[in-house]
Every structure is written in structure tokens, then in C-alpha cells.
C-alpha positions, 0 to 999 in steps of 0.5 A, a space after each residue: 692142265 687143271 684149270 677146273 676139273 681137267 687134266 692133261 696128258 702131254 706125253 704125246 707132246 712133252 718132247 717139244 719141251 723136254 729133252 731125252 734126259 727129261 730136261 727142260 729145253 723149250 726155254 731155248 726154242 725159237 717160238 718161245 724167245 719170239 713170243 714169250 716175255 720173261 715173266 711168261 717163260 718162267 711162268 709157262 715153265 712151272 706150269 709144265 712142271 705142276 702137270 708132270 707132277 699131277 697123277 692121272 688116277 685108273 678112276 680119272 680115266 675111267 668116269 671123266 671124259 677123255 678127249 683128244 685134241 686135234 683137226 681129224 675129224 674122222 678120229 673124233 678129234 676136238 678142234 683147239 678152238 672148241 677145246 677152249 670153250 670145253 674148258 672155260 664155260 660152265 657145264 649146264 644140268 637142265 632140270 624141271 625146277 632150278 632151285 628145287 631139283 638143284 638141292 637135290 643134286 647139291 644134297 646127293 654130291 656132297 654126301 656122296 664126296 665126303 662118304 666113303 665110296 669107292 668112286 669119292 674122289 669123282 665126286 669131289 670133282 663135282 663138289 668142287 665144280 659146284 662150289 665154284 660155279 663150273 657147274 649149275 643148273 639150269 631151269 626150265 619153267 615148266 615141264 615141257 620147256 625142257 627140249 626148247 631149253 636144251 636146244 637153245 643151248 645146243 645153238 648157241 655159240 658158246 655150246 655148238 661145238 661142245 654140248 656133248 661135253 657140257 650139257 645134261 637134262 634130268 627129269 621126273 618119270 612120273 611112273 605111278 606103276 613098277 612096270 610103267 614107262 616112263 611119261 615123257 615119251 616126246 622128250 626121250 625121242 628128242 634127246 635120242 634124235 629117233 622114235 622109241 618103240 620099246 622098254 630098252 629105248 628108254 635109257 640113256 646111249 652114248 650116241 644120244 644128242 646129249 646125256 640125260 636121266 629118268 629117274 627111275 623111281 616117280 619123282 625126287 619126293 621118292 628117294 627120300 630115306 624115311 627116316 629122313 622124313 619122318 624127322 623133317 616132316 612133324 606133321 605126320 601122325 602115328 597112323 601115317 607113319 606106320 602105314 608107310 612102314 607097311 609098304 614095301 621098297 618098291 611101293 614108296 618108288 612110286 607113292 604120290 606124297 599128299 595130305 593123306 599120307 603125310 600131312 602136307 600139300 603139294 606147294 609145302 612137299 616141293 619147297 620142303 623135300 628138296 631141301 631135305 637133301 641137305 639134311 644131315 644124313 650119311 650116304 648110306 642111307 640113300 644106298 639103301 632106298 635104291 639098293 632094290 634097283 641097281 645097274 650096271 655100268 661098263 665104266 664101274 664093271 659093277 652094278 652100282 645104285 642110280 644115285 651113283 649112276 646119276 653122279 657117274 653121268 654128272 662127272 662126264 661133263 665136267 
């Protein structure tokens, strides 16, 4: 079934509809003379021939959440009742400024859906999800609100089963240092659902209460190619732009963008350098700006740039 962005593999089920010789025969099965109309019968019947057809890529398998459907508890099964909620409400990417932190989140997925990687066809399953609603951000009015938010969603009946499958938080580190932890020590002890008392303990577990990210670099402002900016924001002075020339990958990680670098104020840099995520500029360049920092994840089995470890989180809640 791909109703969104989900597949199903009814092999484990395909000979309730289907016999040896792979005919179909559930047409004459009492349940579906009982409970079907004509119209659902026909219309059932060519549903479980588009999923045979559908092809369950190495990469669907890999970087989307795989599920079994089930009432076992102890195997981790999904109850169908949950199941129904996994596919028919919107996932949920709770940011610190829902319009401002959602371009960049639109910026990085569409340039990374039309480039060519080598994880594009994930991507176009996050694209699409975006452009039809599936996915949204969620904002939460001020930099300490973000655990209220979640946990309100945690409780609410449409995600108390499944937020697991549903949610994700990404927020600023706010690190003004290379060797700094991130600030917000309280939020990533909330989504760990433990006290952290080391550098390992802040980064994202799967047993986690939901998937969330730092950013590693001080902000979004941060990830912006300079090229990027040096075309959108006219302000800058021949002064100003060779001083950020001056500075290294890993200096520019955690600069704080002001007037006196850049000519522009608070107010205008956090309406202005999301927006530039739109811009039109190829996913390389993005590459690029993070190409000092990479990680490595068991799903890829490579090291991959945090842009993509973000969009590799994304696709698990889909």
C-alpha cells in the first residue's frame, strides 16, 4: 500500500488472495462476498495488483521505517489500530521558528531531491510528502517551549501510540566554540528520557523518546554557502567580505552574523537567511560548507555530511 509515502510487503499475506499458481482467488472467498460490494471487489482487486507491481528498493529498505503489523507486543509488533494513525496523520518536524527554520528544511530537501546523490530517491519522498501536507513543521514560540510542544503531541490521541513514527524536534546548538557542547543540556536529557553526563550523550539513539538533531554548527545562519551570501546580502562591504574569506571552514561554524560582519541586524538576518535556502543553488555547494564535518551512519555504511544525516532523520518519519 502506498497511500502517501508507505509500501507494503504482503508476501507474508499474499497467499490469502492469491493462489499457488499466483491467481487471484479472494474474489470467491466468503469474507469478500459477505462484505464486498461489486464496485469494492473490483476496486480491492486492482489495489493488490498495483502493490505487487510497486518494487521495494535496497534504499526503501534501508533509510524508511520498516514496521511489522501485528498484536505482539514482545516482537514490537504495530497493533492495526496505530497502524491506521501511522498512515493517515501528518508527520510532525518541531522547530524553534515555524516559518523561519521550515525554509530551511524546504530549501535543503528540494535541492537535495533534484541533485544527483546517491540517496535521491529518499529525498523525493520527503519532497513530495512536503508538498502534499504529509509533513509540517511545527512551531514553538520560544526557545524553551520546545519540550511542552512535543510532549503535548506525545499525548495527544492522535500520536500516543505512534510518535515514535511521527515526530522529530531540530534545534540550534548555540555553540560559540568548536569544542563547546551544545546549550541546551535540559532538552536533550528530555528527549533521552536520562541525564547526560558526557560529549557521547549528546547525540541522537534510537531508543531516544523521539528522533531529534543538533545542529552541529551555532545555527542555521551558519550553513549558508558564502557564495550564497555574498550574492544575497548587498550590504556587505569589500572589507566585510574578505574578512570572511580570511576564516576558516570551522571559524564560520560558529561566527555570530551581526552588523559588523555583515551589515544587517538580528531582525533582518533571521527573516533573510532562511529564505536563502531557497535560493537557487546546486546541492553541492551545501556539500561543501559541511564536507569538514561528516558522520557516519549504519544505515548509509559511509560517512555522510550532516545535511544528509538531517534528511536521513526526516525520512524515518515519514
Amino acid at each position: 500500500m502506498k497511500p502517501n509515502n508507505h509500501f507494503l510487503d504482503f508476501k507474508s499475506i499474499k497467499s490469502v488472495f492469491y493462489n499457488k499458481n499466483n491467481e487471484y482467488t479472494f474474489e470467491g472467498h466468503p469474507i469478500c462476498k459477505k462484505y464486498f460490494s461489486a464496485i469494492e471487489r473490483a476496486n480491492f482487486k486492482e489495489f493488490l495488483s498495483k502493490i505487487s507491481r510497486i518494487n521495494i528498493t535496497l534504499l526503501h529498505k534501508q533509510h524508511l521505517t520498516t514496521i511489522v503489523v501485528g498484536i505482539d507486543k514482545s516482537k514490537e509488533e504495530v497493533h492495526p489500530r496505530s497502524l491506521h494513525n501511522i498512515i493517515t496523520e501528518r508527520s510532525m518536524i518541531i522547530v524553534e521558528n515555524g516559518i523561519n527554520d521550515w525554509k530551511f528544511i524546504q530549501g535543503i530537501v528540494q535541492k537535495y531531491s533534484s541533485g544527483r546523490t546517491k540517496r535521491q530517491t529518499i529525498y523525493q519522498l520527503i519532497d513530495k510528502a512536503i508538498k502534499s501536507e504529509a509533513l509540517e513543521s511545527e512551531h514553538c514560540g520560544g526557545i524553551g517551549d520546545m519540550e511542552k510542544i512535543a510532549n503535548s503531541h506525545i499525548e495527544s490521541k492522535k500520536y500516543n501510540e505512534v510518535f515514535r513514527y511521527k515526530l522529530m524536534a531540530i534545534f540550534d546548538s548555540d555553540k560559540e566554540n568548536p569544542g563547546d557542547l551544545p546549550k541546551h543540556k535540559k532538552r536533550i536529557e528530555y528527549f533521552k528520557g536520562r541525564q547526560i553526563n558526557c560529549e557521547n550523550d549528546y547525540a541522537y539513539e534510537h531508543d531516544d523518546l523521539i528522533i531529534w538533531h543538533v545542529l552541529h554548527k551555532r545555527k542555521i545562519e551558519n550553513y549558508v554557502p558564502l557564495n550564497v551570501l555574498f550574492s544575497e546580502i548587498k550590504s556587505i562591504t569589500p572589507i566585510q567580505k574578505n574578512a570572511l574569506l580570511s576564516k576558516t571552514a570551522e571559524e564560520l561554524d560558529f561566527i555570530e552574523y551581526d552588523q559588523s560582519n555583515i551589515g544587517k541586524g538580528k531582525a533582518s538576518i533571521k527573516e533573510k537567511f532562511p529564505q536563502m535556502f531557497l535560493a537557487s543553488f546546486p546541492h553541492h555547494e551545501l556539500e561543501k560548507r559541511c564536507e569538514h564535518h561528516k558522520f557516519f551512519t549504519d544505515e548509509a555504511g559511509e560517512c555522510i555530511s550532516e545535511i544528509e544525516q538531517i534528511l536521513l532523520k526526516i525520512a524515518k518519519i515519514l
